[in-house]
LOVEXTOR-617022 format. One record per residue (C-alpha): residue in one letter; x, y, z. Coordinates in steps of 0.05 Angstrom, whole numbers, plus 5000, padded with zeros to 4 digits. Layout:
BEGIN
aXYZ/...
END
This chain:
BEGIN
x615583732763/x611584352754/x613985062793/x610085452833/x609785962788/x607885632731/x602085282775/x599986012788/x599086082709/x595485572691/x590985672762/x589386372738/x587586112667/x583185562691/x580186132744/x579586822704/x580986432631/x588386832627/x594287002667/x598487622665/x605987642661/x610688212675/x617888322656/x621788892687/x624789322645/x632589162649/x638989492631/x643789152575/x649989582579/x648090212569/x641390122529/x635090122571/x629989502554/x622989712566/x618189272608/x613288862584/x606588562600/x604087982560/x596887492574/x596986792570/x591386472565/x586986832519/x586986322448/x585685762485/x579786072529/x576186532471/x580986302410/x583087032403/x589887302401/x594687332465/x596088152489/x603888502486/x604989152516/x610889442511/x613390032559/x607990402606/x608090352683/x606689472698/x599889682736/x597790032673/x599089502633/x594889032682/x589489432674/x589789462600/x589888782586/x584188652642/x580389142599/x581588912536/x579588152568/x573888372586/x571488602518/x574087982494/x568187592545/x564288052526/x564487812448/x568988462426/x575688282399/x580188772375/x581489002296/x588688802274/x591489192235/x587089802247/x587190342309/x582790222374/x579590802405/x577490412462/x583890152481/x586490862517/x581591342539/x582791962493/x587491662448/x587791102388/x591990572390/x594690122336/x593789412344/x598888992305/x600288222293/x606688052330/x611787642278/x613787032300/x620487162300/x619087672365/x615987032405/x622486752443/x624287512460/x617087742485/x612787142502/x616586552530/x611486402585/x606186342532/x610685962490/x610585462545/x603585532561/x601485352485/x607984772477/x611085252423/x609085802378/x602685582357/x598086212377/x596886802351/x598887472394/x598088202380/x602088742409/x598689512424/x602190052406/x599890742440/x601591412424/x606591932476/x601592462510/x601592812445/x598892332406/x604992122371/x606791392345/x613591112347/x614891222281/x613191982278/x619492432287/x615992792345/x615292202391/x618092212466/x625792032459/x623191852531/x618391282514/x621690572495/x616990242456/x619989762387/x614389492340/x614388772328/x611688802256/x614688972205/x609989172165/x608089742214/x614489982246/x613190652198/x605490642210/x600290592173/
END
């Protein structure tokens, strides 16, 4: 028996070709968990990578990952590994592979979606207001946002 809501995912996916899916940012003892907005949808309709954002007001992470969709229908995926100026208007941010090991935590409605782990997803990581990354010493105390690869939780 399929839920409601997971009749709602797969209706968006069939309609727009992805689904969005929020998580509320939540409080485990006295450590604060960011929210998080992840697509579904995305490999199987343009066999590109799902979208993580980490942190940011929900509605702004909506209308990220509607942008960046739309780039992906229009034929423009994004460069892993790299910084994306036109992720953020007036700002780069770094686009990184998410590991595996981050999937359970992050994406468990896609892991549904795609019957396991088998598809790729990237996660953006934006700078604070003053262009600092996570990893530089002057970033927001203020802004909760962990990098899922390893590779790049000191930068580039």
């Amino acid at each position: 028996m399929i839920s409601k809501a997971e009749q709602q995912v797969l209706d968006n996916v069939e309609k727009y070709g992805y689904s969005v899916v929020h998580v509320a940012e939540s409080f485990n003892g006295p450590e604060e968990e960011p929210g998080f907005s992840y697509s579904i949808g995305l490999f199987k309709t343009f066999q590109l990578p799902e979208i993580l954002i980490i942190g940011l007001d929900h509605e702004l992470r909506h209308t990220l990952i509607d942008n960046i969709c739309i780039d992906y229908e229009e034929g423009n995926g994004l460069n892993v590994g790299a910084f994306n100026p036109n992720i953020v208007e007036h700002f780069d941010c770094l686009v990184v592979e998410v590991e595996k090991e981050h999937y359970a935590e992050y994406l468990g409605w896609a892991r549904w979606f795609y019957k396991g782990d088998e598809f790729p997803a990237v996660q953006v990581v934006y700078p604070d207001t003053l262009g600092c990354f996570p990893w530089d010493k002057d970033f927001s105390r203020h802004i909760k946002q962990p990098v899922l690869n390893e590779q790049f939780k000191q930068g580039l």
